[in-house]
C-alpha positions in Angstrom: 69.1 -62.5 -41.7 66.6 -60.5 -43.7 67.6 -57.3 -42.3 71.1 -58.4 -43.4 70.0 -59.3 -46.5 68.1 -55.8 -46.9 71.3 -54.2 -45.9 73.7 -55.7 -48.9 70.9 -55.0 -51.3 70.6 -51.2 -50.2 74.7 -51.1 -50.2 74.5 -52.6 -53.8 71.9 -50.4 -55.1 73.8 -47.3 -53.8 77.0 -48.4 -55.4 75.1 -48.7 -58.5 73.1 -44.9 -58.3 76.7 -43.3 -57.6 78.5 -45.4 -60.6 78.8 -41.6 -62.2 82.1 -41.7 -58.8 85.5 -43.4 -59.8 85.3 -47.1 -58.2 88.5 -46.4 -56.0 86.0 -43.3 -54.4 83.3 -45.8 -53.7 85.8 -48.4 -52.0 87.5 -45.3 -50.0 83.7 -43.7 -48.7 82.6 -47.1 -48.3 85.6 -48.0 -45.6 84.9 -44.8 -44.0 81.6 -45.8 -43.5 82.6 -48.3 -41.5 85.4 -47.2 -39.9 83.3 -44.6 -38.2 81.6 -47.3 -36.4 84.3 -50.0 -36.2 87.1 -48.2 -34.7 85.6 -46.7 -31.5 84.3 -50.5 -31.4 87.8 -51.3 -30.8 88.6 -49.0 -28.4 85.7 -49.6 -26.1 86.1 -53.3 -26.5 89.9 -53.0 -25.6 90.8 -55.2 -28.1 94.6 -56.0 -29.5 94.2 -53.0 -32.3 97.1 -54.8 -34.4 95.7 -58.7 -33.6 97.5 -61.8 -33.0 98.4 -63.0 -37.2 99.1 -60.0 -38.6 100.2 -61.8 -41.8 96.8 -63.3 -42.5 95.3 -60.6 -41.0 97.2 -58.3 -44.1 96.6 -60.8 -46.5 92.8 -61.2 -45.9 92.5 -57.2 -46.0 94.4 -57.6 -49.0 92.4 -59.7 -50.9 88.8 -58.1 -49.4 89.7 -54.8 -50.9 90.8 -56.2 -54.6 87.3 -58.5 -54.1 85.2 -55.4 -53.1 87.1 -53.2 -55.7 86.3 -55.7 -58.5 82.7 -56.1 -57.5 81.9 -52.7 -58.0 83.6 -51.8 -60.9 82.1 -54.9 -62.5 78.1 -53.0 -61.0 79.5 -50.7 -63.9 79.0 -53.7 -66.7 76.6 -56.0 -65.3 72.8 -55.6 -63.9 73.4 -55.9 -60.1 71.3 -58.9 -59.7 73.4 -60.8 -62.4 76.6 -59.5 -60.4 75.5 -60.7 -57.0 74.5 -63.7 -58.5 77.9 -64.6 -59.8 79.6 -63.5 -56.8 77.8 -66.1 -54.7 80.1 -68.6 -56.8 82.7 -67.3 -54.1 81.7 -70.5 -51.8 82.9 -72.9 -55.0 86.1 -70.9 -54.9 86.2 -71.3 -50.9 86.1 -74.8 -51.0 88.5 -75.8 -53.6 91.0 -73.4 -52.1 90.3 -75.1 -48.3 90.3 -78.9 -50.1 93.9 -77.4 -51.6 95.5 -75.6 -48.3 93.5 -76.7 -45.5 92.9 -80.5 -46.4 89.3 -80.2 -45.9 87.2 -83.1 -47.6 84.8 -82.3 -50.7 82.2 -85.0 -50.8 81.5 -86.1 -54.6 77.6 -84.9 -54.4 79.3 -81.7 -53.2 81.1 -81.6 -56.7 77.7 -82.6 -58.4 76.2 -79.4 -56.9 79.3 -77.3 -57.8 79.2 -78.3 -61.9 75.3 -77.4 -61.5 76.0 -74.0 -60.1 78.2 -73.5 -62.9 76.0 -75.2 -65.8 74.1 -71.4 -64.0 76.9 -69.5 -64.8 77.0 -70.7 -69.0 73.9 -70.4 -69.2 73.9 -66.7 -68.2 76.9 -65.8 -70.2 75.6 -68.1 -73.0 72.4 -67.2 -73.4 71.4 -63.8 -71.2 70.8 -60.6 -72.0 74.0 -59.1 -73.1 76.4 -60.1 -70.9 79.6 -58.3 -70.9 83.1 -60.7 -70.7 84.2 -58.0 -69.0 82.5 -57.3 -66.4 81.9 -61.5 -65.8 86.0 -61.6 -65.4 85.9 -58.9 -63.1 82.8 -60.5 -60.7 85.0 -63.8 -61.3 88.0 -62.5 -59.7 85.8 -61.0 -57.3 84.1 -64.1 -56.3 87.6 -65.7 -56.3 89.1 -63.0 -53.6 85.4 -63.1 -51.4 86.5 -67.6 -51.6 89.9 -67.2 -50.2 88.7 -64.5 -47.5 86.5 -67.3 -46.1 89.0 -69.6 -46.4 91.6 -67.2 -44.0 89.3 -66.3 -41.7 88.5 -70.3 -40.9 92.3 -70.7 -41.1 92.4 -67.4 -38.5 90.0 -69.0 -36.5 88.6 -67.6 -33.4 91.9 -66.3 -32.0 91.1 -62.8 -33.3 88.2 -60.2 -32.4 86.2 -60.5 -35.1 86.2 -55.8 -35.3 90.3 -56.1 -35.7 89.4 -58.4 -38.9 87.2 -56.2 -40.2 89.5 -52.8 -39.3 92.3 -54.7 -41.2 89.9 -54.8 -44.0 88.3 -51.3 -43.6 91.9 -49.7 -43.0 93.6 -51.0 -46.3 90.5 -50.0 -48.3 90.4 -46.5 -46.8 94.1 -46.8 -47.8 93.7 -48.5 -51.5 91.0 -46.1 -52.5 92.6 -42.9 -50.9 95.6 -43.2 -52.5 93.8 -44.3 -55.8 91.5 -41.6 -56.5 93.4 -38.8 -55.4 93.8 -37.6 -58.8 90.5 -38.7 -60.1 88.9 -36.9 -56.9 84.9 -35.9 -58.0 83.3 -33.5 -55.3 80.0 -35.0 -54.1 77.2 -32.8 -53.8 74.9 -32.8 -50.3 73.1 -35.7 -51.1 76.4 -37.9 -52.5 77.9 -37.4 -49.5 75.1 -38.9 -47.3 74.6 -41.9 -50.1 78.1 -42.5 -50.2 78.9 -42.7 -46.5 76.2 -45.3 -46.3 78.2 -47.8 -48.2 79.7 -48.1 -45.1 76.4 -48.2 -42.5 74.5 -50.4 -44.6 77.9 -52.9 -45.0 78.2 -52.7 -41.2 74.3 -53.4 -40.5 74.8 -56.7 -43.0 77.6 -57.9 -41.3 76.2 -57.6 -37.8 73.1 -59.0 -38.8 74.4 -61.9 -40.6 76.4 -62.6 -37.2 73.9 -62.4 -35.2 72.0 -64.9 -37.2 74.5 -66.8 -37.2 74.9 -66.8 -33.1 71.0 -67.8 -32.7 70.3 -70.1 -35.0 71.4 -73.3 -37.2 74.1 -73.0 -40.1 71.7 -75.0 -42.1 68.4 -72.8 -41.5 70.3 -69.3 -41.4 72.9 -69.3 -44.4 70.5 -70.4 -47.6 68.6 -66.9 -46.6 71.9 -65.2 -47.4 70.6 -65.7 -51.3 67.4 -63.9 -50.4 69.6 -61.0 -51.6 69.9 -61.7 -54.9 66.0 -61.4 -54.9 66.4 -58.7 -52.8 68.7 -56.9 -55.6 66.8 -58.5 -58.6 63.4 -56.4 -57.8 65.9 -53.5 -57.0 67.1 -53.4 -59.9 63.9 -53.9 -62.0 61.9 -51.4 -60.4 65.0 -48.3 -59.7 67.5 -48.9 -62.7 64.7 -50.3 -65.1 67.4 -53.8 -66.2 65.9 -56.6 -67.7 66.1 -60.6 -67.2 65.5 -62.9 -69.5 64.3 -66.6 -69.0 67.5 -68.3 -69.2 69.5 -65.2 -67.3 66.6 -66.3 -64.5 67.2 -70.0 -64.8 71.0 -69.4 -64.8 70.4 -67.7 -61.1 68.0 -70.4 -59.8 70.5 -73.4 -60.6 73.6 -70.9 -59.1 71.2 -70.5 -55.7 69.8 -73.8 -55.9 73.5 -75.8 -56.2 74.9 -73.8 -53.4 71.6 -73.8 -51.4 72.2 -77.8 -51.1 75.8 -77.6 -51.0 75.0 -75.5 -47.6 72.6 -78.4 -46.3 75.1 -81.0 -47.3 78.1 -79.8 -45.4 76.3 -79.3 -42.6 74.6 -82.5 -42.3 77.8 -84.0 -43.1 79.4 -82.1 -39.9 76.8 -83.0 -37.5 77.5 -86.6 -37.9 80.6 -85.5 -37.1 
């Protein structure tokens, strides 16, 4: 998990360093990335390229590549541990959207530790250093997007290879971002072109990781290290971009962590009594 953790923070840092590149650029080099890796994947693997739901499979890359899109825009208002912060609010968006759709319960105390994630979020915005409203609605519509992916993979299931979910989501964002910064195209020098294909090695390695870790170990010991990144991406972005965080910014990002942390430990106890 801390190799995946290490991953997303390089990805984030790197989308940050080549902010000077028109978002829909990033989004296209970072599903190329990927795709270099993914789709020979596929083919060895022998998998059904197109999948079994191809409607959920279309909607899921659909939303993916406005969540990613948003999220890295919003790198271009907000320090990047602020914006990774907020986008772990995603799991609050999940579950509202799997209590709606899916049925799936909400326990009260789950609620309890929702309202103190967002009590987090105010007091950011509230009281943090110079928080844009513009940049917080575009990591909120991120976060929203990155919630309702989780939601349609659980209601995808384990029907599909998890490679054709993530070519579905690779494919329409080498698409999106193609087709969107074709006229805003910005030649990258030697060294752009190696940082910006490794959006797309350092989102693979992340994913992988996190899998793995997944695979070998306990839901309740594995996914509270997922927030090591924003610790991960708050010395990042001290020590290479020079951004600041005040007190309350900080205490704003321990109850976020803190209220999701036990949300994490909650569910899961709750489904092993199951």
């Amino acid at each position: 998990m801390i190799f995946s953790v290490l991953a997303f923070s390089m990805m984030n840092a790197v989308v940050k360093y080549v902010s000077t590149f028109n978002v829909y650029q990033i989004v296209f080099f970072r599903s190329i990335g990927t795709l270099i890796i993914t789709f020979p994947l596929a083919l060895k693997t022998k998998s059904s390229f197109f999948g079994i739901k191809k409607k959920l499979l279309i909607v899921r890359g659909i939303a993916g590549v406005i969540s990613l899109t948003c999220f890295f825009e919003s790198l271009n208002y907000l320090s990047i541990g602020t914006a990774v912060s907020l986008r772990y609010t995603s799991p609050i968006f999940a579950a509202i959207l799997a209590f709606l759709i899916l049925k799936e319960k909400i326990k009260l105390l789950q609620w309890v530790f929702f309202f103190l994630a967002f009590i987090g979020v105010i007091i950011i915005k509230g009281f943090g250093l110079d928080i844009s409203s513009f940049g917080l609605l575009l990591i909120f519509i991120s976060a929203f997007f990155h919630g309702f992916v989780f939601m349609l993979i659980r209601k995808i299931g384990s029907d599909e290879n998890p490679i054709v979910i993530i070519n579905y989501f690779m494919i329409m964002a080498f698409l999106f971002g193609g087709i969107m910064c074709f006229n805003t195209w910005k030649n990258p020098t030697l060294t752009e072109w190696f940082l910006l294909l490794s959006l797309g090695f350092f989102g693979y390695i992340g994913q992988l990781y996190m899998t793995k870790a997944f695979q070998v170990d306990e839901t309740s010991i594995v996914a509270p290290l997922q927030y090591l990144e924003v610790f991960f991406t708050i010395i990042i972005g001290a020590f290479w971009f020079g951004e600041m965080y005040n007190g309350y910014t900080l205490l704003g990002i321990s109850l976020i962590i803190f209220g999701l942390i036990y949300n994490i430990y909650l569910k899961n106890k709750s489904s092993k009594k199951i």
